[in-house]
N, C-alpha and C positions, 0 to 999 in steps of 0.2 A: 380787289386788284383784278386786272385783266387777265385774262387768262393767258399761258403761254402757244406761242405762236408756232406747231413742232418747226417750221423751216428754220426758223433759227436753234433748231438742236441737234441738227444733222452733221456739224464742221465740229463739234467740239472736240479739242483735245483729247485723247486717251492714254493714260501710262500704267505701270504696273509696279510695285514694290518688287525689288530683287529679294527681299528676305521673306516674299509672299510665297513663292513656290519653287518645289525641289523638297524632297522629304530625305533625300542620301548624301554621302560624302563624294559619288560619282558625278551627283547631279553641280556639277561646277558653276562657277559665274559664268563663263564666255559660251554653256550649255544654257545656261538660264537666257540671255540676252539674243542666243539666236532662236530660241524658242518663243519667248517675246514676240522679236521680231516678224519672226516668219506669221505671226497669229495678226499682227497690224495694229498693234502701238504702237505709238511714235513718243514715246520718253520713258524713261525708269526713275525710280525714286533709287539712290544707290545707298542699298544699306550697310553702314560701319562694320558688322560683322561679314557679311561678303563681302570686303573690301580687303580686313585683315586675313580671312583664308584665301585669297586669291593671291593676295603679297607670299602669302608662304609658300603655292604653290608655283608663283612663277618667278618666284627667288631662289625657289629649291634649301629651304631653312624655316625654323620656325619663325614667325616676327608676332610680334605681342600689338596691342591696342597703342602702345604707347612711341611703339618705335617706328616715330614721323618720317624720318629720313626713309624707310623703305616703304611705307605705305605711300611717301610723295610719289615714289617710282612706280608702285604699281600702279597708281592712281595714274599715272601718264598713258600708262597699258591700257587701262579699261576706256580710258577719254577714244584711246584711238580703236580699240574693238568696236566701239558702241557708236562711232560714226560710220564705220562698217557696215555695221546694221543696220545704219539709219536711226537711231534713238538719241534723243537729247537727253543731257543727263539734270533733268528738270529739279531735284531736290537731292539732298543729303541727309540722312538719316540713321537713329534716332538720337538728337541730340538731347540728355535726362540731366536733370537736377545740378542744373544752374542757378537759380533765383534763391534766394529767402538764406543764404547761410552768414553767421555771422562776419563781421567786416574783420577780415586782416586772420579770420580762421584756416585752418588747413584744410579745410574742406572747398570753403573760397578760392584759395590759391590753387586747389586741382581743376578746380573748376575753370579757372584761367588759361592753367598749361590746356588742357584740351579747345580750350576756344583756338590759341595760336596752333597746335596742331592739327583743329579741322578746318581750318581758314586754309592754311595750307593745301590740306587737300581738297579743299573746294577750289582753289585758285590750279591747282593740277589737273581738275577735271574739264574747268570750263563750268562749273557751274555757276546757278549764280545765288542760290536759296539754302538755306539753311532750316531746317525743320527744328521746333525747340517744343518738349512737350510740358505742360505745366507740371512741375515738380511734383511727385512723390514722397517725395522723402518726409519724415514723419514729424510731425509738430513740435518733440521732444528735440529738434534739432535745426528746424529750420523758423523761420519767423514768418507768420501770416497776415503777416502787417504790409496791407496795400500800397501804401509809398514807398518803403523800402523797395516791395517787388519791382515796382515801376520802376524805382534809380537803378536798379540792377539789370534791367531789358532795357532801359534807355543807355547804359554805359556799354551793355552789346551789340546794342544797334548803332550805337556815335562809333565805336568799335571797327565795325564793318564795312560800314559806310564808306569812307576812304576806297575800297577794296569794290564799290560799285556789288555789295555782297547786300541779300534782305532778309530778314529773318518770318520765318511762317511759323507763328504761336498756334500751339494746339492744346486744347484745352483734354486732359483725359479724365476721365471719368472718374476712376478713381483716383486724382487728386488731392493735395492736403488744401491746397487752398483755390484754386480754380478748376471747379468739376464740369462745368456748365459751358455752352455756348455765349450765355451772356457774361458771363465771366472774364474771360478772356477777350469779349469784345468788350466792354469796361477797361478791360486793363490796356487795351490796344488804343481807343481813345485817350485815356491818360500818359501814353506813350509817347505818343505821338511822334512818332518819325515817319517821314516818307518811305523809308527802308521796313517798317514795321508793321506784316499784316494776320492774317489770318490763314492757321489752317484747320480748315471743319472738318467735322466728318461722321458718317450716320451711323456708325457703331457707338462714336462716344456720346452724341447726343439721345441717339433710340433708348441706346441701352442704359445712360443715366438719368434720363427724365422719364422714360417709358419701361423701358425691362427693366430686369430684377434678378442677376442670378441665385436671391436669395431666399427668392420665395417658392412657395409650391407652383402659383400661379404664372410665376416667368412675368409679372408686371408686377409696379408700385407695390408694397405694402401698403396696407391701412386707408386705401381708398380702394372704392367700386371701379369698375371697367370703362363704366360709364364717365368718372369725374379726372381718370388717367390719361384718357380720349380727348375729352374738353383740356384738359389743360393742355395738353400737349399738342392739340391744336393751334389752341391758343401762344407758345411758346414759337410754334410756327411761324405763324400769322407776324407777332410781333419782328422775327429773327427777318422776314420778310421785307418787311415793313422801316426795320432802324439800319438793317448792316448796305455799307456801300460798297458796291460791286466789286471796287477798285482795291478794294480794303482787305479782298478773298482772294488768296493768291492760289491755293486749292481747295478742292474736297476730294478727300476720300472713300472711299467705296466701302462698306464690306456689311452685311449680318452676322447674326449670332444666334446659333441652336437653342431653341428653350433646354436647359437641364433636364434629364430626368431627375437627377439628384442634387438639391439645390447645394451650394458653396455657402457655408456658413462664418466659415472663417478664413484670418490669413495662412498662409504656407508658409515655411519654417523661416524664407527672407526676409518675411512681414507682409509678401507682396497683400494687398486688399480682391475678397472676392472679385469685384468690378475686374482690378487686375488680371487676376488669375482666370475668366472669364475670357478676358480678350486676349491673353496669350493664347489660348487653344482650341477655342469656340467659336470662329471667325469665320463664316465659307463666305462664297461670292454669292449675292444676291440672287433669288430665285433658284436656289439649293439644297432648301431645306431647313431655311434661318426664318425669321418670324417676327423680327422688327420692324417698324415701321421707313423702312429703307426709301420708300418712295415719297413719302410724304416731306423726308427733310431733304433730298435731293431737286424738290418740285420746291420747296421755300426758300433754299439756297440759286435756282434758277428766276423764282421771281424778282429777286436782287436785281437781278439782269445780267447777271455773272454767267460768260459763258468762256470760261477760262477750265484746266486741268482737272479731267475726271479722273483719278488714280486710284485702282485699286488696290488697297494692303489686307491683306485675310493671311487670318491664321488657325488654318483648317485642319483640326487635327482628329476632324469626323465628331458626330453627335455625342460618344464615346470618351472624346478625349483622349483616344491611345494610340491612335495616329492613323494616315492613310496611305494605300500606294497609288498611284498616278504614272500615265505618260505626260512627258513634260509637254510637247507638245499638243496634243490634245486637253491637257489642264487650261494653257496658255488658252487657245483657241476659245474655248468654253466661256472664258474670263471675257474676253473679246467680245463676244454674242450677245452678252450680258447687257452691254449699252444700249444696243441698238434697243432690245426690250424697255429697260429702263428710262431711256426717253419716251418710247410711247407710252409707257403711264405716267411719265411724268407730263403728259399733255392732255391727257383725260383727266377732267378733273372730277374732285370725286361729290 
């Protein structure tokens, strides 16, 4: 393939996850989005939990996850901060384990009520995308049988549709049945909706085709360096090569610390190492992470995809115990971050 052209890397979009940064109960949403802001993103990924503490604090009450009628309201409040600032409210997030549960179960039916209660507040924001990540939830419970998943994102998408709403599939790493990039574009072809695209991103694909928090080595078990490299190029090259542009509605940003001390197992949730990995080992590229961050950012640009860089990190230091930060100057940091990341994404290697 030709190589990329940098002038066309210079306009691309940049946002940030709301639940990417702020390490305190001071650090607020409408602290978080003028922090942002003032750093020169222009959208936020608006995550569910910052939305239901914001409800509570500008309700003056507690409100729960579930209770739509006030999160509709406060969702009115953040649409109108966040044009304040100048930031589009580009996605909503994270939307979890939807797909594979059996038909007419209680599990199903919650999974329902929440689609009509984040529909809602996606229609409160002005957004228009909805982030869906490929289910976790565990085999013993869900089904991983390909056509059922497909009837179940296509009756979300026929869903939304109406509502001029699209859904962005993400594929997590450690999922039960699509861990992979090409995973989830399989399933997205067999979807097939107009409303039904893609969202990638280099933590989940680095860190499931390429890292390892499970090993000593911080890569692949049971292959050399060398055959980790090749295939993972190779994984590249083809992701390159098959996904249509139009088809990626984002990508996400973020690295992951090699461990000192590898994750063997799950934590008392059941969450999966990979999991538990990307809950608190996440910084922003060029921080002191070590996956292959440029190589699937430069695959995802050869698509011709020059649509929303969003970064989501969850940095809670090489350690794992957490960090302190000025918010602004975090923001700021995250920002800088691109301009580097395009020029290696233009050297080719």
């Amino acid at each position: 393939m030709p190589p990329l052209d940098p002038s066309t890397l210079t306009s691309i979009p940049t946002s940030f996850a709301t639940v990417s940064i702020g390490y305190s109960d001071s650090h607020t949403l409408p602290k978080k989005l003028h922090a942002l802001s003032s750093a020169g993103f222009k959208g936020i990924e608006l995550g569910f939990p910052d939305l239901v503490s914001f409800a509570s604090q500008h309700l003056n009450k507690s409100v729960a996850e579930k209770d739509f009628d006030d999160l509709v309201t406060a969702a009115e409040e953040v649409k109108k901060i966040c044009e304040k600032e100048g930031l589009e409210i580009m996605l909503l997030q994270p939307f979890a384990n939807y797909e594979g549960w059996k038909e007419d179960s209680d599990e199903q039916k919650e999974a329902w009520e929440r689609v009509e209660g984040w529909l809602r507040v996606l229609n409160a924001t002005g957004c228009k995308t909805l982030q869906v990540g490929s289910s976790d939830s565990p085999s013993s419970k869900i089904t991983t049988s390909r056509p059922q998943i497909v009837r179940d994102l296509q009756k979300l998408a026929d869903h939304l549709a109406p509502h001029s709403k699209r859904i962005a599939y993400e594929n997590w790493c450690w999922s039960t049945h699509a861990p992979d990039w090409s995973d989830v574009w399989a399933i997205c072809k067999a979807v097939d909706r107009p409303n039904f695209g893609l969202c990638l991103d280099t933590f989940q694909t680095g860190g499931g085709e390429w890292g390892d928090p499970t090993s000593d080595t911080g890569i692949l078990k049971g292959k050399s360096r060398e055959e980790v490299d090749k295939s993972f190029a190779a994984s590249m090259t083809k992701l390159a090569q098959t996904v249509p542009a139009d088809k990626i509605y984002l990508l996400q940003i973020s690295d992951a610390y090699k461990l000192k001390t590898p994750i063997t197992e799950a934590d008392e949730d059941g969450l999966r190492p990979r999991g538990r990995w990307s809950h608190d080992f996440r910084p922003v590229p060029f921080q002191g992470g070590y996956l292959p961050v440029v190589d699937v950012a430069r695959a995802v640009l050869k698509t011709g995809f020059r649509g929303w860089f969003s970064y989501e990190v969850f940095d809670s230091g090489a350690d794992g115990k957490g960090k302190e930060y000025d918010l602004d100057e975090y923001a700021k940091t995250a920002f800088q971050c691109q301009e580097k990341l395009m020029r290696e994404c233009a050297e080719e290697q």
